[in-house]
mmCIF file of the N, C-alpha and C atoms, coordinates in Angstrom:
data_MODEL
# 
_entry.id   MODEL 
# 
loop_
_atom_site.group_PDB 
_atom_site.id 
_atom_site.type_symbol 
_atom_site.label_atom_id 
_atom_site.label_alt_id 
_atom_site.label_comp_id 
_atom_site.label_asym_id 
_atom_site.label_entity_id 
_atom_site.label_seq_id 
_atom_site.pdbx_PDB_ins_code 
_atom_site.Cartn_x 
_atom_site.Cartn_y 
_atom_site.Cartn_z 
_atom_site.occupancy 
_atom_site.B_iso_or_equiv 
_atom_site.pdbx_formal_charge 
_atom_site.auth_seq_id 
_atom_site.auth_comp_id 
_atom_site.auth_asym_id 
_atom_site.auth_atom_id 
_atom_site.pdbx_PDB_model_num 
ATOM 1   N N  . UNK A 1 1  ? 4.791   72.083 49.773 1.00 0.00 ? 1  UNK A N  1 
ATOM 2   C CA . UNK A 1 1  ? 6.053   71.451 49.457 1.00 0.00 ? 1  UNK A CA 1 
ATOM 3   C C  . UNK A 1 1  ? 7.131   71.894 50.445 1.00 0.00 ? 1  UNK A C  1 
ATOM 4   N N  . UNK A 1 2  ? 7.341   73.383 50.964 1.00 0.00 ? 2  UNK A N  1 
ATOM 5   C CA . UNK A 1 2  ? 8.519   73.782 51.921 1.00 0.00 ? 2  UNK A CA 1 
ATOM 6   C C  . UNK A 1 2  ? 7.635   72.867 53.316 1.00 0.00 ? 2  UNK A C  1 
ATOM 7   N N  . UNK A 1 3  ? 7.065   72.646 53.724 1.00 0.00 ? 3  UNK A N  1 
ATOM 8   C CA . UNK A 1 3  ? 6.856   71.612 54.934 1.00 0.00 ? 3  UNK A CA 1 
ATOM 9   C C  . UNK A 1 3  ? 7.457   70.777 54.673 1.00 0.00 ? 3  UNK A C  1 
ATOM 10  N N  . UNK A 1 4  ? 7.404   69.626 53.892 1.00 0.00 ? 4  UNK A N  1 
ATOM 11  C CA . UNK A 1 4  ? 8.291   68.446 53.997 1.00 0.00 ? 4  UNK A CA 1 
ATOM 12  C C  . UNK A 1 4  ? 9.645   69.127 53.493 1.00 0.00 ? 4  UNK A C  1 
ATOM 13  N N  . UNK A 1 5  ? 10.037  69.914 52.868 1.00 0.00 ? 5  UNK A N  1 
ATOM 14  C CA . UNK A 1 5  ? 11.622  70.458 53.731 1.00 0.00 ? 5  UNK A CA 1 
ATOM 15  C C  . UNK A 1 5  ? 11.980  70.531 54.887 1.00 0.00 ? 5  UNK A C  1 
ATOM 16  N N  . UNK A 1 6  ? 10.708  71.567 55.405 1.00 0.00 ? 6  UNK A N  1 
ATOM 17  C CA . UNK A 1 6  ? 10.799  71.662 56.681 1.00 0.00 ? 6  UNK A CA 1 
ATOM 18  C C  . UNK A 1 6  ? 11.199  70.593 57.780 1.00 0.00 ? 6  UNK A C  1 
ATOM 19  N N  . UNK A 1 7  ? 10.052  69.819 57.437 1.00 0.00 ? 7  UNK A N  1 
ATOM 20  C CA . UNK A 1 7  ? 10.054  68.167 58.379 1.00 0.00 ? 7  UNK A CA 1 
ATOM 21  C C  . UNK A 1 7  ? 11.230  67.261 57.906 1.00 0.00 ? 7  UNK A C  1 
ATOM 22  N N  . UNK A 1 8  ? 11.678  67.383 56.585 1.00 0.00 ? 8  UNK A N  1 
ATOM 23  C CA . UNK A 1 8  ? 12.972  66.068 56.351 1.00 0.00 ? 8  UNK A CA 1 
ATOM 24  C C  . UNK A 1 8  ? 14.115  66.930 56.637 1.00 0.00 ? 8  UNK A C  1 
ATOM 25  N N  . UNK A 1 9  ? 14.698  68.048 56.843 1.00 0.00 ? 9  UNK A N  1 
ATOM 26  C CA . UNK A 1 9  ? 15.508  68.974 57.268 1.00 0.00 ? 9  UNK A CA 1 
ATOM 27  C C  . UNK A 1 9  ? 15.346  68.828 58.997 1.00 0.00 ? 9  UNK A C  1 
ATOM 28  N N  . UNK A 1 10 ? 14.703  69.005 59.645 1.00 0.00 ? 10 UNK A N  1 
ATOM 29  C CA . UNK A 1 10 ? 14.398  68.624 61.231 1.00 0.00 ? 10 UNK A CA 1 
ATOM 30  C C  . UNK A 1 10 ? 14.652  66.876 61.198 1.00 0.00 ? 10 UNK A C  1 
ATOM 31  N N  . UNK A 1 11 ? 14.730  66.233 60.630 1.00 0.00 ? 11 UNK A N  1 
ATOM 32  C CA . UNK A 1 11 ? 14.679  64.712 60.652 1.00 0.00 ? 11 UNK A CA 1 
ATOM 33  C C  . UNK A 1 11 ? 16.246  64.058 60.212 1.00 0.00 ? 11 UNK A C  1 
ATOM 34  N N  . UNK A 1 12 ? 16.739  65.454 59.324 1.00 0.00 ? 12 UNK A N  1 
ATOM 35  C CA . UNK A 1 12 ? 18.244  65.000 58.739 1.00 0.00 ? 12 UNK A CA 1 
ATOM 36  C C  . UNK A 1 12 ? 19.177  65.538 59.787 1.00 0.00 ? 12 UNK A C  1 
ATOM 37  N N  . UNK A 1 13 ? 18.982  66.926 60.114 1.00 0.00 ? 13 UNK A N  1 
ATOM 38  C CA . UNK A 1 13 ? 19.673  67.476 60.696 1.00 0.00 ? 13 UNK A CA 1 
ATOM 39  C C  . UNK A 1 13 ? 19.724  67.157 62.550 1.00 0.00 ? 13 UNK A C  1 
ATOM 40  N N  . UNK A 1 14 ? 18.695  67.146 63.063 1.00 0.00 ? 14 UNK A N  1 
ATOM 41  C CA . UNK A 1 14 ? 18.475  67.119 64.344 1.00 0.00 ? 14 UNK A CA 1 
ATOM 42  C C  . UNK A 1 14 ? 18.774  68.516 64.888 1.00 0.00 ? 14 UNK A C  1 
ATOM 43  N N  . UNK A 1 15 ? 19.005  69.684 64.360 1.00 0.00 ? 15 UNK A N  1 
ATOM 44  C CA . UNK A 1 15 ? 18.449  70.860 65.053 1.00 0.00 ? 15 UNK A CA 1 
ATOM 45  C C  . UNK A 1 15 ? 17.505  71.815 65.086 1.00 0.00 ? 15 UNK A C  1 
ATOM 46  N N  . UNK A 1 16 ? 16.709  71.392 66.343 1.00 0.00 ? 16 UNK A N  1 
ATOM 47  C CA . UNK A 1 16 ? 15.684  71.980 66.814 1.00 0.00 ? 16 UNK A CA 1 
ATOM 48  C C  . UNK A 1 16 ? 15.513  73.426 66.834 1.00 0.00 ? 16 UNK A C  1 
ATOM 49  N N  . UNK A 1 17 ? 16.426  73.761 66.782 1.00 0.00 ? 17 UNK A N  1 
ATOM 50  C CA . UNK A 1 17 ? 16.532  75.889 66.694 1.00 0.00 ? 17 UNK A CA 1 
ATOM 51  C C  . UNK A 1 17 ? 16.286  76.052 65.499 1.00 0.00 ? 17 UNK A C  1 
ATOM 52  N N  . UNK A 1 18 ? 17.289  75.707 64.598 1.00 0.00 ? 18 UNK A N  1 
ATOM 53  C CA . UNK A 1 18 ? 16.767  75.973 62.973 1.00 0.00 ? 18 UNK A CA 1 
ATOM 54  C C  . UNK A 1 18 ? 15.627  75.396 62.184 1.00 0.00 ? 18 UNK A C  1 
ATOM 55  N N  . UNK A 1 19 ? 15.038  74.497 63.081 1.00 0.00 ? 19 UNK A N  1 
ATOM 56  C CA . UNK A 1 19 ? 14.203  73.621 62.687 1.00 0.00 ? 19 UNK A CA 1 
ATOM 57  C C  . UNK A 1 19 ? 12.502  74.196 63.002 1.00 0.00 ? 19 UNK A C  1 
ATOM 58  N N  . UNK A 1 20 ? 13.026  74.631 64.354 1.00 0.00 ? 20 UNK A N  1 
ATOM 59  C CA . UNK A 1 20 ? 11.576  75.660 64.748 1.00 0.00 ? 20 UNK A CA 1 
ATOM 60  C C  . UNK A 1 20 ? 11.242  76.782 64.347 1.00 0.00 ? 20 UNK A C  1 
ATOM 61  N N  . UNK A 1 21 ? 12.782  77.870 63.668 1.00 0.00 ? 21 UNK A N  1 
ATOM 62  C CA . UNK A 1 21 ? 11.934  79.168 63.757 1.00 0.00 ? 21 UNK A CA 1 
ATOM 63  C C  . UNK A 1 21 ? 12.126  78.882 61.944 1.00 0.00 ? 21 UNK A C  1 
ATOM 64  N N  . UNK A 1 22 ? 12.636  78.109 61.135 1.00 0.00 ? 22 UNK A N  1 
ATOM 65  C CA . UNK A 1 22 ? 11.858  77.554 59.873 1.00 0.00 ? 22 UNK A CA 1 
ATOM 66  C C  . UNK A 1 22 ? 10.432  77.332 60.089 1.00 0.00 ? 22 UNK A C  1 
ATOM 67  N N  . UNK A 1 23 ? 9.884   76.566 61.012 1.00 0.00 ? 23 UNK A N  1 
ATOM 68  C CA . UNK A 1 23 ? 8.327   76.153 61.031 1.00 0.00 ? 23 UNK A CA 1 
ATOM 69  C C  . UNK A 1 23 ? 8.167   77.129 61.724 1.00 0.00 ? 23 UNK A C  1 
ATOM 70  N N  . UNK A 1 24 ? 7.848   78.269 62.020 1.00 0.00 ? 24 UNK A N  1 
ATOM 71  C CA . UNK A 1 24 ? 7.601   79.351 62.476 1.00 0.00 ? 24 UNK A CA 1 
ATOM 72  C C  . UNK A 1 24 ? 7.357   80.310 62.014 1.00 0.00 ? 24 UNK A C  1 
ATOM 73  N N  . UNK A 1 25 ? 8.753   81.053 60.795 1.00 0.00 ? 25 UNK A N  1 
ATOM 74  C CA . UNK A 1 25 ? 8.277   81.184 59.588 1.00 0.00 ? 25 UNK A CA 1 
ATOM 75  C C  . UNK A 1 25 ? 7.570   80.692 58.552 1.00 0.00 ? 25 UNK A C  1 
ATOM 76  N N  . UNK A 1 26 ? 7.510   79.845 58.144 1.00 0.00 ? 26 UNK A N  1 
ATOM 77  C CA . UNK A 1 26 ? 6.366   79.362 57.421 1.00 0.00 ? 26 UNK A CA 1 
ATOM 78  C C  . UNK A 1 26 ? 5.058   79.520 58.180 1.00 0.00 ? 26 UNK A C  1 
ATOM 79  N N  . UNK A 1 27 ? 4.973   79.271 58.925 1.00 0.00 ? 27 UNK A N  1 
ATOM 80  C CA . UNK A 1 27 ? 3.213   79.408 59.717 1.00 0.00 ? 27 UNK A CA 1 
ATOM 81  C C  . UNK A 1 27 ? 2.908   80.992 59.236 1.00 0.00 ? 27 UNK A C  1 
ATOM 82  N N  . UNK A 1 28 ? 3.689   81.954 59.930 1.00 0.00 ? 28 UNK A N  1 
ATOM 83  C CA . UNK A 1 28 ? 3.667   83.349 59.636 1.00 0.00 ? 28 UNK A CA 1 
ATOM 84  C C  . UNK A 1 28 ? 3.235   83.409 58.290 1.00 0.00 ? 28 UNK A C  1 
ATOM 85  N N  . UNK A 1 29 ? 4.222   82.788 57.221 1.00 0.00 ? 29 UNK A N  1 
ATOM 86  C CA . UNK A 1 29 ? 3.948   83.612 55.964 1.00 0.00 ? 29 UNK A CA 1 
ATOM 87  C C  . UNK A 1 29 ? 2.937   82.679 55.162 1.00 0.00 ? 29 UNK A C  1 
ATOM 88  N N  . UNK A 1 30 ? 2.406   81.814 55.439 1.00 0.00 ? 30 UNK A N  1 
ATOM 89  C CA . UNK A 1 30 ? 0.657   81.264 55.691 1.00 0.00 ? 30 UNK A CA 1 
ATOM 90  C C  . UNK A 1 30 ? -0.422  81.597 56.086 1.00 0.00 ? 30 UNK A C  1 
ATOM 91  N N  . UNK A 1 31 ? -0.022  82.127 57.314 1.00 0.00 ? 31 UNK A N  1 
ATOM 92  C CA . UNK A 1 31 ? -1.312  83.266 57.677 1.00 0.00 ? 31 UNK A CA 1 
ATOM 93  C C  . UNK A 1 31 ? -1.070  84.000 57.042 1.00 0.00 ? 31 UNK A C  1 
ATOM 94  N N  . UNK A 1 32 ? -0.043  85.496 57.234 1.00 0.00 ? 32 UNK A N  1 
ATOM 95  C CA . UNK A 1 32 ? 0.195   86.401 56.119 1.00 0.00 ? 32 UNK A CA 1 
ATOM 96  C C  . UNK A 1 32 ? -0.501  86.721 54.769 1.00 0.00 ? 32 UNK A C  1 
ATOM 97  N N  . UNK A 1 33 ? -0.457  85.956 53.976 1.00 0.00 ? 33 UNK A N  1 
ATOM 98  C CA . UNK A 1 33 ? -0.609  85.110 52.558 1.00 0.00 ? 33 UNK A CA 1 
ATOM 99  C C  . UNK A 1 33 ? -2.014  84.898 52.808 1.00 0.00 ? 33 UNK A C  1 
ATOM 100 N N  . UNK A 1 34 ? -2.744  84.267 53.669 1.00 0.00 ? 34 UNK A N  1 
ATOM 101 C CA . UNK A 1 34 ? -4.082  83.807 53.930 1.00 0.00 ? 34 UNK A CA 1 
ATOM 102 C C  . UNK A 1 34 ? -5.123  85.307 53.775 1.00 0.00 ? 34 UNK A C  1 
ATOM 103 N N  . UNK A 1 35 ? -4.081  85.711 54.836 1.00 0.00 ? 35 UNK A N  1 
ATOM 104 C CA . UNK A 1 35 ? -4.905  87.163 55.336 1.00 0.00 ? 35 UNK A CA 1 
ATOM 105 C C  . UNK A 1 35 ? -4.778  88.071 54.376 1.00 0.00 ? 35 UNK A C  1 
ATOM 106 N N  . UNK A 1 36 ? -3.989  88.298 53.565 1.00 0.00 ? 36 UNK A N  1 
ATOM 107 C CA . UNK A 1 36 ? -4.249  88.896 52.189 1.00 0.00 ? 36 UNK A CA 1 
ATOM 108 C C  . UNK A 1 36 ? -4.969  88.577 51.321 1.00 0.00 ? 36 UNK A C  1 
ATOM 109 N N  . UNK A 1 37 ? -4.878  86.984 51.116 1.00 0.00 ? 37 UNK A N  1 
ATOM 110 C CA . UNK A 1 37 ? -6.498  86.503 50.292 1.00 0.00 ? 37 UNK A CA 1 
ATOM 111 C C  . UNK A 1 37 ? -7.694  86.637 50.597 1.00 0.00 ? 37 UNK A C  1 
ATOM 112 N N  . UNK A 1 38 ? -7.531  86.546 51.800 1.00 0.00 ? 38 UNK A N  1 
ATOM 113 C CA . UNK A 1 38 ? -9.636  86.840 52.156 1.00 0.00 ? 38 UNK A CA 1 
ATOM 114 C C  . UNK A 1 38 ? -9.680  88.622 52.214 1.00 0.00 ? 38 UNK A C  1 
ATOM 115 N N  . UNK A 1 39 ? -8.506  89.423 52.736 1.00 0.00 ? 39 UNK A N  1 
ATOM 116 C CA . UNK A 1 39 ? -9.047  90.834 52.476 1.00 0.00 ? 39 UNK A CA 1 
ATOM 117 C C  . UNK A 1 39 ? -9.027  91.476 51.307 1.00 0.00 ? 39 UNK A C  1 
ATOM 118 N N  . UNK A 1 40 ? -8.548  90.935 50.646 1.00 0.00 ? 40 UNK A N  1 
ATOM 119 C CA . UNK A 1 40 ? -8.644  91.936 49.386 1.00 0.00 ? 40 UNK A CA 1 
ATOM 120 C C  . UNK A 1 40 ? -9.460  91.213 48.352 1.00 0.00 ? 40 UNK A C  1 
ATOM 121 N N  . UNK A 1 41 ? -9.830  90.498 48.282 1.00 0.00 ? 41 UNK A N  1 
ATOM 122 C CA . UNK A 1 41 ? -11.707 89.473 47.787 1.00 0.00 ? 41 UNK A CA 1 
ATOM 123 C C  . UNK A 1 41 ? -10.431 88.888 46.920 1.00 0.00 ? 41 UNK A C  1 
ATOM 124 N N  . UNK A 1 42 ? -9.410  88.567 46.486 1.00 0.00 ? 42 UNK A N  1 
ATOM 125 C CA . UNK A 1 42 ? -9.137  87.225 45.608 1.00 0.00 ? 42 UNK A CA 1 
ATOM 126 C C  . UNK A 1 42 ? -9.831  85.846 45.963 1.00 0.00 ? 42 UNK A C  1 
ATOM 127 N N  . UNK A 1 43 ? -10.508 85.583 46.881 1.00 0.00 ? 43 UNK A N  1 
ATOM 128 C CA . UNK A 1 43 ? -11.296 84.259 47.840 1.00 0.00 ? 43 UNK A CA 1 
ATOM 129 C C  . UNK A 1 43 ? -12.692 84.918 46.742 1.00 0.00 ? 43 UNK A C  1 
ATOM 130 N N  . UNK A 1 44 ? -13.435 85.907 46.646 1.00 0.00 ? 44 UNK A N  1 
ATOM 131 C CA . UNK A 1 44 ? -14.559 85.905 46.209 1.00 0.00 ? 44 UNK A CA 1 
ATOM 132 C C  . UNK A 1 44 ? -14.276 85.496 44.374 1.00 0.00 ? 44 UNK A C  1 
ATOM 133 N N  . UNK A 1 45 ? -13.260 86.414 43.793 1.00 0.00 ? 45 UNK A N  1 
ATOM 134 C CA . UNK A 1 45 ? -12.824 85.947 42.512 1.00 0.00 ? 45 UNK A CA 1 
ATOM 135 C C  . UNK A 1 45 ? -12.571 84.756 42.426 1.00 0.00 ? 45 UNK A C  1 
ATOM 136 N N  . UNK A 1 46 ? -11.887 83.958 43.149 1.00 0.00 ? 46 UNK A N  1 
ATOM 137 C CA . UNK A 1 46 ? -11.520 82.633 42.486 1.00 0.00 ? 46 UNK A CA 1 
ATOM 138 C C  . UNK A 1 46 ? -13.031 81.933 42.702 1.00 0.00 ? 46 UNK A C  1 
ATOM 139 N N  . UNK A 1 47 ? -13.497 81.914 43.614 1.00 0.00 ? 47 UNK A N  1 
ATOM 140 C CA . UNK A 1 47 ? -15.038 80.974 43.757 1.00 0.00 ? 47 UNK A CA 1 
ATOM 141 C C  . UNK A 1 47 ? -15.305 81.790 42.557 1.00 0.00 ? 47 UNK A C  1 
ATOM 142 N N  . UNK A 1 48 ? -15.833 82.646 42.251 1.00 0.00 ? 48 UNK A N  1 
ATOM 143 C CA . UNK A 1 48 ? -16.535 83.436 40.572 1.00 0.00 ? 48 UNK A CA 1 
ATOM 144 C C  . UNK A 1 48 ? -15.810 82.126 39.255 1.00 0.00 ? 48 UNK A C  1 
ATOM 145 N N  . UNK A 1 49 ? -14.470 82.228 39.357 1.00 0.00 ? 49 UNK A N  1 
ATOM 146 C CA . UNK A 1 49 ? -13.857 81.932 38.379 1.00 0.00 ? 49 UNK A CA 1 
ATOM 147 C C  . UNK A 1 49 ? -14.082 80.488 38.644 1.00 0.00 ? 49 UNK A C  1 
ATOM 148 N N  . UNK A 1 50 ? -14.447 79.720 39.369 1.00 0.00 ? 50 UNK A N  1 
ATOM 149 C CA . UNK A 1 50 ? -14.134 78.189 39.521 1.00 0.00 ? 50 UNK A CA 1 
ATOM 150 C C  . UNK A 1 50 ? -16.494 78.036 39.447 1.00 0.00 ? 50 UNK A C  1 
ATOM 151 N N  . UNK A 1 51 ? -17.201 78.963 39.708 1.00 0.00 ? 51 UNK A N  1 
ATOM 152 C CA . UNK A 1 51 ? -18.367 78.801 39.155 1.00 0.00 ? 51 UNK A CA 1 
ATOM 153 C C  . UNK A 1 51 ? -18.567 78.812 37.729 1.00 0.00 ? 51 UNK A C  1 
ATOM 154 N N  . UNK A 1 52 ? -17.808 79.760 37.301 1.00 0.00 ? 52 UNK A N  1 
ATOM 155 C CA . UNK A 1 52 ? -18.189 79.691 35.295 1.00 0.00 ? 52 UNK A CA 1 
ATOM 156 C C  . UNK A 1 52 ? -17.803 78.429 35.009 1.00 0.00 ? 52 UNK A C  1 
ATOM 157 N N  . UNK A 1 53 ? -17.453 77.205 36.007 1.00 0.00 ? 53 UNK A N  1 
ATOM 158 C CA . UNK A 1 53 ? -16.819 75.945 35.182 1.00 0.00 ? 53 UNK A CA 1 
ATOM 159 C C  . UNK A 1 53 ? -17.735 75.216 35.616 1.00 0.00 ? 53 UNK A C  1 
ATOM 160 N N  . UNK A 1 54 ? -18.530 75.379 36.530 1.00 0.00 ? 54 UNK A N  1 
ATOM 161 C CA . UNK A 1 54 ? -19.380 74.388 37.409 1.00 0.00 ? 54 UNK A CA 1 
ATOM 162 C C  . UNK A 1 54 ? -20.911 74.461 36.510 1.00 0.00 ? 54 UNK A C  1 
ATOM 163 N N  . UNK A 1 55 ? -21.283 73.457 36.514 1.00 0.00 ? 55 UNK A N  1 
ATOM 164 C CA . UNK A 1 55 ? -22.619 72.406 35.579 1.00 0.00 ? 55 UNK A CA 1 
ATOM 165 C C  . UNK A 1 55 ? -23.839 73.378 36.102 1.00 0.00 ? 55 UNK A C  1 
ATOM 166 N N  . UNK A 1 56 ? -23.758 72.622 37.243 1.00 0.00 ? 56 UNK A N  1 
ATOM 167 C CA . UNK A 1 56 ? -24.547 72.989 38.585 1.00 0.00 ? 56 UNK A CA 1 
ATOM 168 C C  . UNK A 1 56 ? -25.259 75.010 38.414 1.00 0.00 ? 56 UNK A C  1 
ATOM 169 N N  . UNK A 1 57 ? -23.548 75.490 38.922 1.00 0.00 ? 57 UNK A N  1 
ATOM 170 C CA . UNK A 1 57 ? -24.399 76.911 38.999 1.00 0.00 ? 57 UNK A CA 1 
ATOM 171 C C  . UNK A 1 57 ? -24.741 77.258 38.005 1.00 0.00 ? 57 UNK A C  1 
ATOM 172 N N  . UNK A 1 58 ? -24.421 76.962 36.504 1.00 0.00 ? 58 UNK A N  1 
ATOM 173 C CA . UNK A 1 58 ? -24.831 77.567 35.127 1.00 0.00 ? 58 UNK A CA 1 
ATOM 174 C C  . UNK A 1 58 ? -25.981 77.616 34.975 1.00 0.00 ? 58 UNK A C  1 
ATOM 175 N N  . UNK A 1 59 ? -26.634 76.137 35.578 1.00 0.00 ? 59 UNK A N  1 
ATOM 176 C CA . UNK A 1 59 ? -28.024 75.691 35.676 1.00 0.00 ? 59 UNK A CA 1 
ATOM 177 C C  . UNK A 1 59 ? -28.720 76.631 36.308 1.00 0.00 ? 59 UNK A C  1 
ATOM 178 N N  . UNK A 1 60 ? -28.379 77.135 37.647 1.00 0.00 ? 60 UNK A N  1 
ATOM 179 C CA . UNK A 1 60 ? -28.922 77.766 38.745 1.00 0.00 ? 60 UNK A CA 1 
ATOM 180 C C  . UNK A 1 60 ? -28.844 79.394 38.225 1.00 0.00 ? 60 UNK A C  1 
ATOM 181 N N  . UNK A 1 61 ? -27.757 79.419 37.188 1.00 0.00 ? 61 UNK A N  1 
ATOM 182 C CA . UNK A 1 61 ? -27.805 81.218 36.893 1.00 0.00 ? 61 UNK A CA 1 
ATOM 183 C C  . UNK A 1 61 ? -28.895 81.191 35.909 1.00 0.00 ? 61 UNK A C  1 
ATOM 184 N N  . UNK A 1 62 ? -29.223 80.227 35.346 1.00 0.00 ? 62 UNK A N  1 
ATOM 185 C CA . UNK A 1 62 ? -30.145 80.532 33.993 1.00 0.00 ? 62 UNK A CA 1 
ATOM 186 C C  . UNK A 1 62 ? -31.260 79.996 34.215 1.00 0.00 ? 62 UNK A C  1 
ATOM 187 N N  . UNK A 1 63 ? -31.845 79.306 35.572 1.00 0.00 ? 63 UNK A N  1 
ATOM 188 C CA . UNK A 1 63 ? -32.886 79.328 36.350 1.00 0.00 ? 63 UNK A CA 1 
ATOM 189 C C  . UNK A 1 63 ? -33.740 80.433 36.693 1.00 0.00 ? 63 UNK A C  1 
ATOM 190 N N  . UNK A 1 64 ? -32.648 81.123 37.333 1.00 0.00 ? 64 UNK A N  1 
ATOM 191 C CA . UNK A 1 64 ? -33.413 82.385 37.899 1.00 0.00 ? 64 UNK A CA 1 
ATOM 192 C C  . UNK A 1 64 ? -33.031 83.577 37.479 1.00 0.00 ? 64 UNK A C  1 
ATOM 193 N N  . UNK A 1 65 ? -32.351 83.493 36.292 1.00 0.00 ? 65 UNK A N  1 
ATOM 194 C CA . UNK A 1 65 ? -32.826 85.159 35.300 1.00 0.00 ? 65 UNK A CA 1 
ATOM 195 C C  . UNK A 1 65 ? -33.843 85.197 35.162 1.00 0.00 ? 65 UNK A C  1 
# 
């Protein structure tokens, strides 16, 4: 959602300085944010938590107990 701020704020305003290091920051605190999810396993928990809902793997866990 702050991207299309980003982009209709660069489109209302026409300045390119405030307009870039806005999309600049945001990139940063995307990676940032990213790179905290894959190191500290919240990426392995949520796949866990989004399998207890899935058909599929329930099948596949009670396959091969």
């Amino acid at each position: 959602m702050l991207k299309y701020f980003i982009a209709f704020f660069g489109l209302a305003s026409r300045d390119v300085n405030s307009t870039m290091w806005m999309a600049i920051g945001y990139t940063l605190g995307c990676y940032l944010l990213g790179w905290i999810w894959f190191n500290t396993d919240f990426n392995r928990a949520n796949i866990e938590v989004g399998n207890q809902y899935n058909n599929f793997v329930k099948e596949m866990r009670e396959k091969f107990k």
